[in-house]
MIMILUM-503453 format. One record per residue: x, y, z of N, C-alpha, C in turn; residue in one letter. Coordinates in pm, whole numbers, plus 50000, padded with zeros to 5 digits. Example, Ala and Ser with C-alpha at 12.3 -4.5 7.8 and 13.67 -1.06 7.14 Angstrom:
2
513194943150780512304955050780513204967050780a 512854977550708513674989450714512905000350787s 
***
This chain:
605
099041053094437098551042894345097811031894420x 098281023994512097741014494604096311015894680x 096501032994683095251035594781093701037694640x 094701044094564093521042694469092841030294422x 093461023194372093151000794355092300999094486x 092691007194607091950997994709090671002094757x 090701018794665089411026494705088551018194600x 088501017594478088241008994331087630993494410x 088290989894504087800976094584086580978094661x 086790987994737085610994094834084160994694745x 084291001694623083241008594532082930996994499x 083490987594446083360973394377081970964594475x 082570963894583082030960094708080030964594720x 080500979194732079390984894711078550979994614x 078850982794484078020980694361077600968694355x 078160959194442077400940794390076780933094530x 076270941694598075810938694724075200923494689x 075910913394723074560899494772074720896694634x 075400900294481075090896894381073960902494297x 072940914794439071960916294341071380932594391x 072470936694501071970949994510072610961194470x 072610972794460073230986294469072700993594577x 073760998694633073141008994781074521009094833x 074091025094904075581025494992075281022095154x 073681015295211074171010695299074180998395316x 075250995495321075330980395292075330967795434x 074860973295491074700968695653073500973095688x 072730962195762071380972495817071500979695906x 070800989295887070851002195980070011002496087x 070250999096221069041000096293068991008596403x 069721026096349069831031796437068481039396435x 068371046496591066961049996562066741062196567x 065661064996502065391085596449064701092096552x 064641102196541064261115596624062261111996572x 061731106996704060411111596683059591120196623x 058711120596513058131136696534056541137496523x 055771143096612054661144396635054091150896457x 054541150596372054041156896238053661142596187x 054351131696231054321117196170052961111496259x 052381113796365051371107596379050671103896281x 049951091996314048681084096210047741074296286x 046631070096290045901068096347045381056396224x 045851039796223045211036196148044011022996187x 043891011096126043071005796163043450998796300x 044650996996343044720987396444045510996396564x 046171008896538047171011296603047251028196559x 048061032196648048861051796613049741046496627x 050661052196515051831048896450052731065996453x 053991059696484054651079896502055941069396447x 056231082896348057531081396289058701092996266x 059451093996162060491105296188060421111296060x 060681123996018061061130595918063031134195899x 063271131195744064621131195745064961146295689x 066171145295690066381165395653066321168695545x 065601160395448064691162395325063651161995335x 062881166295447061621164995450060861153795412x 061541141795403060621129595348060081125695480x 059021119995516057911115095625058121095195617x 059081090095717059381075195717058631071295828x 058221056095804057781047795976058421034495911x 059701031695988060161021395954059991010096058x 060241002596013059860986396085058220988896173x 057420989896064055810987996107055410970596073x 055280963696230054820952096173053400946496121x 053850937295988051900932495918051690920095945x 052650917296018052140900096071052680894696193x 052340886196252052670880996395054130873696354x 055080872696464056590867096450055740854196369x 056650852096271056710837596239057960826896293x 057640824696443058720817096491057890807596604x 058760794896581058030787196705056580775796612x 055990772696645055260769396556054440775896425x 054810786096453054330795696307055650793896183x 056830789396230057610786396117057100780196064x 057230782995928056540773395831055050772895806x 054420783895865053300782195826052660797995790x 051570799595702051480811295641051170821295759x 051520834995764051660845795808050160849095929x 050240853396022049030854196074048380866496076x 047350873096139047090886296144047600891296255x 047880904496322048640905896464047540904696542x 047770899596621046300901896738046420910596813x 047890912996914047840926196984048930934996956x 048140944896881049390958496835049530963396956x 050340971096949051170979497052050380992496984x 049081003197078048481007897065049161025097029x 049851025597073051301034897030052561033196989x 052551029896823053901023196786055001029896767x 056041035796784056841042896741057791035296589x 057681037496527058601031296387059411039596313x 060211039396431061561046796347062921043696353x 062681033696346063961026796257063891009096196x 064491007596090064890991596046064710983196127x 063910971296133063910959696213065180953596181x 065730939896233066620931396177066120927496016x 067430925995980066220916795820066420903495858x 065420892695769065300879295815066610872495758x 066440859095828068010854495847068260848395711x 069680852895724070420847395591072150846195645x 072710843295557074020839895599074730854695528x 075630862395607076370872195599077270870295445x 077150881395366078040877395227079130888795237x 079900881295171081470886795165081500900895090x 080680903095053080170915494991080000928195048x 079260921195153078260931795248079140930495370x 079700925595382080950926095522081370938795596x 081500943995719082100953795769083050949595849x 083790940795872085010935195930083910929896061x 082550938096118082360930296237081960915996233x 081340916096150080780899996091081400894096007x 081790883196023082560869195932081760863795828x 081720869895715081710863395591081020849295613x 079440850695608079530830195602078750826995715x 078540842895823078340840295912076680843095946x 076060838995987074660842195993074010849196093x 073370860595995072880872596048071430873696023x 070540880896113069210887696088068690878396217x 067340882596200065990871196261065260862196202x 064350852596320063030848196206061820855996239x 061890869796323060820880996385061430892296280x 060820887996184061060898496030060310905495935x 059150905296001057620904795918057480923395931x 058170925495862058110939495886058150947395764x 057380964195764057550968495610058100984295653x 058250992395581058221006195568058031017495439x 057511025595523056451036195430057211046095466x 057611053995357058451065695261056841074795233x 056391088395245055681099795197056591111995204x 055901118495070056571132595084055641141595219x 055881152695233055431159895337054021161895328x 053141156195427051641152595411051471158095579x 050571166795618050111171295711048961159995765x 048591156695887047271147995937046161157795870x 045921171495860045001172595835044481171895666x 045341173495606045501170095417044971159295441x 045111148395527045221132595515043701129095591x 043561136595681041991139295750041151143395668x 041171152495575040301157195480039831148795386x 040751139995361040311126895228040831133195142x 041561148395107041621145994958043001145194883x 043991131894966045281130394981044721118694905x 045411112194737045241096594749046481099194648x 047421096194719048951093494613048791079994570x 049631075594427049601062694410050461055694498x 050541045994533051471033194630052281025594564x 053651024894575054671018294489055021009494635x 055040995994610055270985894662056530981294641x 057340979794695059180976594649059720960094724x 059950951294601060240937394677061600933394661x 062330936694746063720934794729063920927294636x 065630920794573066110911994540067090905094643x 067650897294567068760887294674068410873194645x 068020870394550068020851694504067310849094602x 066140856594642065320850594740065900841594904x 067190846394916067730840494994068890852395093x 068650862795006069620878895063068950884895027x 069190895295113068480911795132067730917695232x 067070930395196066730932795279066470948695255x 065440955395303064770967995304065780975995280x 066850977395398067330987995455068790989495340x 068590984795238069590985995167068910994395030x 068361001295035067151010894977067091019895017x 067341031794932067471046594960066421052094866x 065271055894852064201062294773063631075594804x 064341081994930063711095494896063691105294812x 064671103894744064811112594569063221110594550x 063251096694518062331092894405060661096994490x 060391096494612059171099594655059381111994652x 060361121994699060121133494710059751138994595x 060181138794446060351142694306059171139194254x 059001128194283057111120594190055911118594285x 056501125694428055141122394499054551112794517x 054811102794517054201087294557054581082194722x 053721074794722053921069794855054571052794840x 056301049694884056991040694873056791029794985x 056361019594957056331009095085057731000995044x 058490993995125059590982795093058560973295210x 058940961995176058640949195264059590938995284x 060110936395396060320924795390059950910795431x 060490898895405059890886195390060830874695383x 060460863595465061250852195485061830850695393x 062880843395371064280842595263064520826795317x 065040820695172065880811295202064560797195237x 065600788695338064530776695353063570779595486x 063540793995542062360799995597061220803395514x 061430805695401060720809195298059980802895200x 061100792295177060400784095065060600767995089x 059950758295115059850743595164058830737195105x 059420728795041058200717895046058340699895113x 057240703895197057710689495251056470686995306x 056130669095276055200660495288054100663295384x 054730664395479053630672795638053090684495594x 053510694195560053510705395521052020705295482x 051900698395382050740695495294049870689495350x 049920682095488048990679595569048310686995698x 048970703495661048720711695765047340715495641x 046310728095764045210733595727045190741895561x 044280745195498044440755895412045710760895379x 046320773595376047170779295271048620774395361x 048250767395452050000765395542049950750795500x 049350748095389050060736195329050630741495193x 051150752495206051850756495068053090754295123x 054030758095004054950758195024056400771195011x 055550779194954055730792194950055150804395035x 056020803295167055800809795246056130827295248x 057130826295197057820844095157056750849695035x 056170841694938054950847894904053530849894944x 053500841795040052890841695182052830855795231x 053980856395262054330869095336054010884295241x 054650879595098054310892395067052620896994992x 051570886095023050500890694983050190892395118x 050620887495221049830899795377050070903495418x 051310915695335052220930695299051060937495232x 051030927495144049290938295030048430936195082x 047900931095172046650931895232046590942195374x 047830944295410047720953895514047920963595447x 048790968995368048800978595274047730985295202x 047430978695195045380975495120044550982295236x 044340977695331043630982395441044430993995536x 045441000195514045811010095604046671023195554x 046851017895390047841032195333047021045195337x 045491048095343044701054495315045851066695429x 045661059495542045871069895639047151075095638x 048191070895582049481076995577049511087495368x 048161082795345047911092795250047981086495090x 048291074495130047911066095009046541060094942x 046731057294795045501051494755045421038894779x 044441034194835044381016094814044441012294753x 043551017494631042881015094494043991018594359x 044911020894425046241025894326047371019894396x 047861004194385048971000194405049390991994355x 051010999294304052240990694208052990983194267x 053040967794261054260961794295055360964294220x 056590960894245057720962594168058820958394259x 059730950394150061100945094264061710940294145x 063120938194179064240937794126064930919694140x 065600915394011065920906894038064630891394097x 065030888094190064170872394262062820882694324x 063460898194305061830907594305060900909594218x 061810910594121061200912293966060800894693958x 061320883694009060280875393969058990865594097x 059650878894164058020873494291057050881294234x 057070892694166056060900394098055430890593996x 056070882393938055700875693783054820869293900x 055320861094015054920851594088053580855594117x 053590870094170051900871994243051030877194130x 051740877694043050680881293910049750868593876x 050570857993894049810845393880049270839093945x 049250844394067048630839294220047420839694256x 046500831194234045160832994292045120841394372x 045850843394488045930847594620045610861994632x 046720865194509047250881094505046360885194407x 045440881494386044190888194258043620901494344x 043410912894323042940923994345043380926894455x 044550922994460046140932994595046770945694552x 046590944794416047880954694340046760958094209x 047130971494149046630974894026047880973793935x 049070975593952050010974593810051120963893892x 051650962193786052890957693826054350959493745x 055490964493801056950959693758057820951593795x 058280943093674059220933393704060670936493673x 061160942793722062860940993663064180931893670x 063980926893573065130915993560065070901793625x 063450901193627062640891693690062740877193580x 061940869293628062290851693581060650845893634x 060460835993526059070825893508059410813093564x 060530810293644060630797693651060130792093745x 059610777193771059230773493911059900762393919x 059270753194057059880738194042058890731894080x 058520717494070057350714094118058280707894251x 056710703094297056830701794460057660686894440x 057400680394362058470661394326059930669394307x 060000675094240061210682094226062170690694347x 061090698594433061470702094524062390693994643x 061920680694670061180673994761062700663794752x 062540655594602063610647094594063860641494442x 065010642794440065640641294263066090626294280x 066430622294145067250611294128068360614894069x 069550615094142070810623894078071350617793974x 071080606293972071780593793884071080596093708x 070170601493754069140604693626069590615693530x 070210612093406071300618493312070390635193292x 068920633693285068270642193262068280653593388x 068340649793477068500662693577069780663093594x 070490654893596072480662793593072470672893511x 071940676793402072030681093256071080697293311x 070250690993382069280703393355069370716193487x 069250726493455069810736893533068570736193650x 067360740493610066690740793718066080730793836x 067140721193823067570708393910069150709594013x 069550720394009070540720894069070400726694169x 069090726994216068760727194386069350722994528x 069230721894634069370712294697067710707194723x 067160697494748066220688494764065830692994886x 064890688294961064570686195104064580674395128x 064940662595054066040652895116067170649195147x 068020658895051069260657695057069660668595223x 068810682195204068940690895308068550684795464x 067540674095424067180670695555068090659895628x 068230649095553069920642495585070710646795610x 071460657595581072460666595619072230668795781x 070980672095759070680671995947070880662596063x 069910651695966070290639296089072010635196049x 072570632395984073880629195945074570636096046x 074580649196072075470656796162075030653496269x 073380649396354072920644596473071830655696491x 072070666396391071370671996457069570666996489x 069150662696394067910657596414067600638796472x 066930633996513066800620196495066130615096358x 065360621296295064790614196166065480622496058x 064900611995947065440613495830064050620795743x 064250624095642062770630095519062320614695493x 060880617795504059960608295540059600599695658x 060270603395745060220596595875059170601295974x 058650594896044057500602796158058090614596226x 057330629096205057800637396367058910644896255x 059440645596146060390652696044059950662696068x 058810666996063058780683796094058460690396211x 058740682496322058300687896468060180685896502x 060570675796447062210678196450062890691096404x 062330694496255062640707896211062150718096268x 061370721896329060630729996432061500731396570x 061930725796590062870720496747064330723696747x 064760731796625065830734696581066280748096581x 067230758196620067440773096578067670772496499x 067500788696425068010793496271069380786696287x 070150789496311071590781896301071630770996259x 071290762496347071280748596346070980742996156x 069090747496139068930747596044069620753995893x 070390762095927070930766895840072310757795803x 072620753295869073990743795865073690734895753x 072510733795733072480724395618072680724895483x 073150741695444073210748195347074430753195289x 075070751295228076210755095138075910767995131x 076920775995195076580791095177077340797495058x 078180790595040079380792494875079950802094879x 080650808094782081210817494785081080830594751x 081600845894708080770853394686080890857294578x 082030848694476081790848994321080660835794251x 080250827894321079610817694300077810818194355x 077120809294283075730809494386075610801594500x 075090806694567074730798094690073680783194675x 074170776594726073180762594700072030765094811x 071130763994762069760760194842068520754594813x 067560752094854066270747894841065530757794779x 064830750794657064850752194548063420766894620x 063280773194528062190787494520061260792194439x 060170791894505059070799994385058630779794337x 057800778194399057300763494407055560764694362x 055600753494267054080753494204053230741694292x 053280747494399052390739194515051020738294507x 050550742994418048690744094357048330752094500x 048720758094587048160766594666048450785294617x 049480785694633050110803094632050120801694454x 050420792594404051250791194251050390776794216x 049820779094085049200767494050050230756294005x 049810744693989050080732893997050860734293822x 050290740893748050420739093600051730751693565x 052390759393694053400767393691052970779893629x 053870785093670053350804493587053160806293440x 053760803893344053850804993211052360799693165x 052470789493235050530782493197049670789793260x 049660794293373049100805093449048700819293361x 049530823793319049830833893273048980834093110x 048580825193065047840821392944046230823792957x 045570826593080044550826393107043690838593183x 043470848793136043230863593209042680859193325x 041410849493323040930850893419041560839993552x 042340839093515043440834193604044640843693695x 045330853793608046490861193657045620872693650x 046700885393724046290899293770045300905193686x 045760903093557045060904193441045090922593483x 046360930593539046590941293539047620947493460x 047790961093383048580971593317050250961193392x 051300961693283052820953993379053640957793258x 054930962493307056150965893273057060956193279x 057550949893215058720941593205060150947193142x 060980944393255062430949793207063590941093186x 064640943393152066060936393194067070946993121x 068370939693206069430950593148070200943593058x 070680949792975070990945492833072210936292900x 072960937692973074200926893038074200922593176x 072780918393163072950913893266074040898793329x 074550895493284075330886893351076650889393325x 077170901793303078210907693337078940907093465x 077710908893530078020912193652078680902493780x 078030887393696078370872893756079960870793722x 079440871593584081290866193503082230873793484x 081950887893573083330892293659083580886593741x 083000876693826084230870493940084560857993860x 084160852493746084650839793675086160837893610x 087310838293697088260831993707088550829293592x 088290822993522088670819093368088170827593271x 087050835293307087110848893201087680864093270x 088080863193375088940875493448089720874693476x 091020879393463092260876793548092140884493671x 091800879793737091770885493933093100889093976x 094030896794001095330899794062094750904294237x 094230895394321094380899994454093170908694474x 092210904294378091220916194400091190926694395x 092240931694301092570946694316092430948294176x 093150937194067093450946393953092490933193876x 091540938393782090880929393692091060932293537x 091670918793440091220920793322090900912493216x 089550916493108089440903893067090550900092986x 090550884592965091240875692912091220872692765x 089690876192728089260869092586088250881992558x 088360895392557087180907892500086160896492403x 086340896292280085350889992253084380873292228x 085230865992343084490860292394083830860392515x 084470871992625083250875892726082220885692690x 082390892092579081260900092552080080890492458x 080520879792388079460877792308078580863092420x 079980856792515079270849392634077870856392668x 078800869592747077810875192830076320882692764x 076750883192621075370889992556074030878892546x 074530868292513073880853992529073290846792633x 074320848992716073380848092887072650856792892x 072500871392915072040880492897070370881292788x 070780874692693069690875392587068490862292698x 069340851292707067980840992732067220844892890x 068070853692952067720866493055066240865293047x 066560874392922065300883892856064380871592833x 064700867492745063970858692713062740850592804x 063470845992917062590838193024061510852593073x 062530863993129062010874693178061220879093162x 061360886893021060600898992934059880888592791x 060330886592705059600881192560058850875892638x 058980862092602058170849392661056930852792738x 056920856892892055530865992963055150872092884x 055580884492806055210895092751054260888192649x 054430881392544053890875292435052730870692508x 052990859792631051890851292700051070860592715x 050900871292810049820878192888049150887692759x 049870894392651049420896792552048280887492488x 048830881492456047670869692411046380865992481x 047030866592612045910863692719044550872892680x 045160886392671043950898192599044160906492672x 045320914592756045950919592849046820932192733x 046750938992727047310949092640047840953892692x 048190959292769048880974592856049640965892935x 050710961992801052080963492811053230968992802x 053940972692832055380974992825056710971292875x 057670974292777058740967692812060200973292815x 061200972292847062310981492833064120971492821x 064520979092792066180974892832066930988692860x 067940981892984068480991593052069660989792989x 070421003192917071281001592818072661011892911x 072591018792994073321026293048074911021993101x 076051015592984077481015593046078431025093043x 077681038993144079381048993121080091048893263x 080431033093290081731034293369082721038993336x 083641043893448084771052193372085931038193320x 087301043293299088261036693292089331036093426x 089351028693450090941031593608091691023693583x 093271031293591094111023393582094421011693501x 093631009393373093720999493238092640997493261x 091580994293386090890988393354089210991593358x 088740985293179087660987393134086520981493220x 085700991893315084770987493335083120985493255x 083320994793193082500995193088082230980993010x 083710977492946083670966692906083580953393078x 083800955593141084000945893247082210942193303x 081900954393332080700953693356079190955293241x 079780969493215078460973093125077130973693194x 076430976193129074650975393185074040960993258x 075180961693351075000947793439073560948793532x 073130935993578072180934593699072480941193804x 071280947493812070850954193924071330973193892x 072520973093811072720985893756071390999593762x 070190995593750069710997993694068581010293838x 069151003893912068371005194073068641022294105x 069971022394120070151037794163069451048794103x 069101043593931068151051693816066831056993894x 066321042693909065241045293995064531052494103x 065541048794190065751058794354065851068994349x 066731074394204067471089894201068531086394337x 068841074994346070191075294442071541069694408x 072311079594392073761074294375074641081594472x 074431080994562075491083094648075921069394714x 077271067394657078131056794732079131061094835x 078311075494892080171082094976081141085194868x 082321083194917083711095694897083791085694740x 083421071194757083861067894591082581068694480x 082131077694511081101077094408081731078994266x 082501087394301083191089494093084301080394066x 083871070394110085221056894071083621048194008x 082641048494019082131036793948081051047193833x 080851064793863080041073493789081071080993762x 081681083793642082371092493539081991107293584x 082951116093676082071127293672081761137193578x 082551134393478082111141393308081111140293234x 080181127293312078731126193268077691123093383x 077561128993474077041130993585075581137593552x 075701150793467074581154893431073841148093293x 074311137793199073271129893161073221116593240x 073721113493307073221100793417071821106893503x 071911118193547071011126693591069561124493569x 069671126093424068571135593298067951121793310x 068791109993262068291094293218067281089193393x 067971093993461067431090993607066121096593594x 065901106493569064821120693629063641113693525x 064151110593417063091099893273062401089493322x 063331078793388063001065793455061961066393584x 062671074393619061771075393772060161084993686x 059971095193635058811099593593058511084593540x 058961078093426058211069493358057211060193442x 058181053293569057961048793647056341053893744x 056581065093797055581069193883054251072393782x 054731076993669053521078093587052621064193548x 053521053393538052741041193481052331036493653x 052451042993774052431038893901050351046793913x 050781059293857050041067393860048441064993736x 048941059193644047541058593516047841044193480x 048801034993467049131022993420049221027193307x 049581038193272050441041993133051851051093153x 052831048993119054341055493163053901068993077x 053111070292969053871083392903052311096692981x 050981091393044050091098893074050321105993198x 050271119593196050491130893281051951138993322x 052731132293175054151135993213054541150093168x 055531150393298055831165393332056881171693202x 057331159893127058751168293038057951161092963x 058621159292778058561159592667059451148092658x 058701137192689059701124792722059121115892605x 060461108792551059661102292418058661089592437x 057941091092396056641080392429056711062492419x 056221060892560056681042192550055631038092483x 055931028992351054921020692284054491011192322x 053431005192366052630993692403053640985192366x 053870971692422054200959892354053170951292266x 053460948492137052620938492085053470933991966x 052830922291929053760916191831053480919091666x 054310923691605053940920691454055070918191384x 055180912791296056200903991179057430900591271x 057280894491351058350889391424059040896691532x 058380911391534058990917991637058000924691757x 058520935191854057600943191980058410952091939x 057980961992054058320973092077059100973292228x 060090978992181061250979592309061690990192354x 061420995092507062051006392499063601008792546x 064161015592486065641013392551066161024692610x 066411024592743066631035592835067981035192879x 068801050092798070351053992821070241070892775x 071301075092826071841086392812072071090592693x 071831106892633071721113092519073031112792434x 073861112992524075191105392397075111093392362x 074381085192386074181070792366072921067892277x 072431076992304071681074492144069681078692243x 070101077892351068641084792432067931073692443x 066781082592490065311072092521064821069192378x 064851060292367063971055192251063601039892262x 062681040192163061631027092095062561021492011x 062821008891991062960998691920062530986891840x 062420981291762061710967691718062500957391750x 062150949091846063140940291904062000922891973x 062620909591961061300906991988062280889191983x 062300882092113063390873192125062510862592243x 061680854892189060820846792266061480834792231x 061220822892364062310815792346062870806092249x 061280802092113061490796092010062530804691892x 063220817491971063870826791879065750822791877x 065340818892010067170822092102068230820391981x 067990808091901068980796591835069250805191732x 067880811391629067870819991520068400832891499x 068330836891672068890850191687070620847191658x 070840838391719072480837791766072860835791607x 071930825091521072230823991402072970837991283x 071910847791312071820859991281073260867391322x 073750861391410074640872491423076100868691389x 076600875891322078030875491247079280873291388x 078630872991489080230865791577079820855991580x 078690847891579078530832291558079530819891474x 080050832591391080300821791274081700818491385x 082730829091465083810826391548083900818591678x 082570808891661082410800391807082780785391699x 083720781491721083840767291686083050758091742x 083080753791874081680745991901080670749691975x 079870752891812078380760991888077360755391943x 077100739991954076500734692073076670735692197x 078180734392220078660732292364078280746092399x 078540759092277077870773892347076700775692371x 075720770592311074300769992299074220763692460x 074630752992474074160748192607074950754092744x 076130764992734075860771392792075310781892846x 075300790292721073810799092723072890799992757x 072180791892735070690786192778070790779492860x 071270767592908071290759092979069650764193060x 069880776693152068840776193228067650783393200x 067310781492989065850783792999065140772092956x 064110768493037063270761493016062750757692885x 062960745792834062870736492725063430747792618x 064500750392575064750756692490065140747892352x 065970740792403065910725892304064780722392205x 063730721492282062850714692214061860727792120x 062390738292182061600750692114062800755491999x 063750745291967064620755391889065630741491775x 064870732091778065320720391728066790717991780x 066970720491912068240712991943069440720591923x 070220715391907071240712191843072050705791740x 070940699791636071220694191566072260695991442x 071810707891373072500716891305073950719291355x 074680716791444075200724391512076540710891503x 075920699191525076540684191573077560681791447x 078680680491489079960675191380079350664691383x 
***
């Protein structure tokens, strides 16, 4: 009995990597592969040799697209390499960039809390199915290019926690992952900053990074057998909303032909906001996307401990921050816990350089402004399931071993509500915008898939459900978690978890392939309807397993002047006694929802 609860812990572990991954390797891997002269490539700057795995998939991992950003390049946008290494071997994982070790991802060697990776991180890797030099010599090799941007709250993750050879081998595409500064390597705004040259007075450096991922990508997939002229971003989570991000990016205009967002977010902060709050000010206590830390408060923290001599705003503040190791700098950061978020400096900044001044949503109103390309928008129907299992007051925790809820239907109709204004920021809201814009070739989905099993009393199904990030292994065609794989996959439905996989991933490579999911498909897969609006609703597609009711279209349609009306609508509403105080937890963190939904007024004894 004991060993079983503790195998159930292990799997647990697995499934919530960082809060935002799935993968069974949950440590980077930086062991290195068997050379093979079949992997030669010859591209613009360099010959590149990589390894084939015993699936015949063709990898070159840790190929670098930009010069270290360390030393005086911290903090400033990405450079071009000047001297490649004229024979690269890339076969294996670089470090990923630095972040603080989560209790999640732990292997007993590293301490929880403790900080791991580099700031020499500028690194990507390319996944092909079996492509000969001379197929690739001939020219008449042009697979589409699926671009993959991790998740991790923009502050965790990392490549090597990505398993996709299912999915290249099965749909034939050519898979890039990238990674990119995290954290307050990544994202800063501060006064100097803005007095450096051109784009290194932004403040969004990790999107920095990942448009000169697409620009080397752009100029060199040809030769590993990719199209230039055919490439999908797509990422998960703080991936799914760097995608929203470079959709709106001057920068990133004709980098990418499609894009997917899954379980992605519109939000920004401005650079006053970034920079320094007034805490005292009833209006940002109140408001979620103020619960940053500042780069004043972060930079005090510094001198306070000694580490620096100045304070934010002081002469020489950023030649002080420059003069500092990752460590050092990192000390300034509440790393929290690993049922809780981590506090940091704030992400995804409308610095009028990378991200206009007027934020994405306004961005996004104007074709000739954003990608103005074919985009998929997703989320999973629970997504914040996955949070308010470690929430103490809606779980009874016994030791980490045994979980159950406390209140069934008040964590299910909580979590459907968090979950809904999800969507809302995510999926409606963009979706409607870029529609309008005159952008048609849309689509949209919800990931509906909860057949966790039951163990030992306890309902994961109900515990979790079609939580964040769930949705990933679909994708990959990867579920192997090792020996516990059938503690979190039912093996009585293994073969429609399968079927729903084999759907997603075609849908996927096909809309990778035409910027339409249902053109050139290999099965009799039911057809995704455009998104557009009529009498109050879109078209939704909802992707689960054939006992669950299958792939299908929906009329579904929850933009954020909806949130209040929706909840109205629904018959457990009437069992929330005070439905303000629920309303404002719900929403709390979508942007002006209040004022798009008359308040709370209705609501006020």
């Amino acid at each position: 009995m004991k060993k079983i609860i503790i195998k159930f812990y292990i799997i647990f572990l697995l499934v919530t990597i960082s809060g935002c991954e799935i993968s069974k390797s949950i440590n980077y891997d930086l062991n290195i592969n068997k050379v093979s002269i079949e992997t030669h490539r010859i591209t613009n700057d360099a010959e590149i040799l990589g390894s084939i795995d015993s699936s015949g998939v063709y990898k070159w991992l840790g190929i670098p697209y930009a010069e270290k950003p360390i030393n005086d390049l911290r903090w400033r946008a990405p450079r071009e390499i000047e001297n490649y290494s004229k024979k690269y071997e890339a076969i294996s994982f670089k470090k990923p960039c630095v972040q603080f070790q989560s209790s999640l991802t732990n292997n007993g060697l590293v301490k929880p809390g403790a900080i791991v990776g580099s700031e020499d991180c500028l690194y990507l890797n390319i996944y092909s199915p079996a492509l000969s030099k001379d197929q690739i010599s001939r020219g008449n090799i042009n697979l589409p290019v699926m671009v993959w941007i991790h998740g991790g709250g923009n502050t965790t993750g990392m490549p090597s926690e990505y398993n996709p050879e299912i999915f290249v081998k099965s749909e034939s595409i050519i898979f890039v992952s990238i990674a990119y500064r995290l954290g307050i390597f990544g994202w800063l705004s501060h006064p100097e900053l803005r007095e450096q040259d051109g784009i290194d007075s932004s403040s969004n450096f990790a999107l920095l990074d990942q448009i000169m991922a697409l620009k080397w990508i752009k100029e060199n997939i040809q030769f590993f057998g990719g199209n230039p002229n055919n490439i999908t971003i797509f990422g998960e989570s703080a991936g799914g909303q760097n995608v929203i991000a470079l959709y709106s990016s001057p920068l990133a205009k004709g980098l990418f032909d499609r894009a997917i967002s899954q379980s992605g977010g519109t939000s920004v902060t401005s650079v006053k906001d970034a920079e320094k709050i007034n805490r005292s000010d009833p209006s940002y206590i109140s408001s979620y996307k103020n619960r940053h830390v500042t780069t004043e408060e972060w930079i005090n923290i510094l001198n306070k401990k000694g580490l620096i001599p100045s304070k934010f705003g002081e002469k020489n503040n950023l030649f002080d921050l420059r003069s500092l190791d990752s460590s050092a700098l990192m000390s300034g950061i509440d790393k929290g816990e690993f049922w809780s978020s981590q506090r940091d400096l704030a992400r995804i900044i409308s610095d009028n350089v990378v991200i206009p001044e007027e934020g994405i949503l306004e961005t996004l109103k104007d074709a000739s402004k954003h990608a103005n390309v074919p985009i998929i928008l997703g989320i999973n129907r629970d997504e914040n399931k996955l949070f308010n299992f470690f929430n103490k007051n809606l779980v009874r925790n016994i030791f980490n071993r045994f979980f159950l809820v406390k209140d069934s239907f008040y964590y299910d109709i909580l979590s459907d509500y968090q979950s809904l204004a999800w969507r809302s920021n995510g999926l409606d809201t963009p979706a409607d915008i870029i529609y309008q814009s005159g952008q048609n070739n849309i689509y949209a989905y919800r990931f509906d898939w909860d057949e966790e099993p039951k163990i030992l009393g306890m309902d994961f199904s109900l515990l979790l459900g079609a939580a964040h990030a769930f949705e990933i292994p679909f994708i990959m065609g990867d579920f192997d978690l090792g020996t516990q794989t059938s503690l979190i996959y039912d093996k009585d439905k293994i073969k429609e978890r399968n079927i729903l996989s084999a759907s997603m991933m075609q849908y996927w490579s096909e809309f990778a392939k035409h910027g339409n999911p249902n053109e050139g498909s290999k099965e009799n897969l039911p057809r995704w309807e455009k998104w557009k609006i009529f009498d109050g609703d879109s078209n939704l597609m909802i992707l689960d397993t054939i006992s669950s009711g299958g792939t299908r279209i929906i009329n579904s349609h929850v933009p954020i002047d909806a949130l209040v009306e929706t909840f109205d609508n629904d018959p457990r509403s009437k069992k929330i006694d005070d439905k303000c105080a629920f309303l404002e937890i719900v929403f709390s963190w979508v942007d002006n929802w209040k004022e798009k939904n008359d308040s709370c007024i209705n609501y006020e004894s």
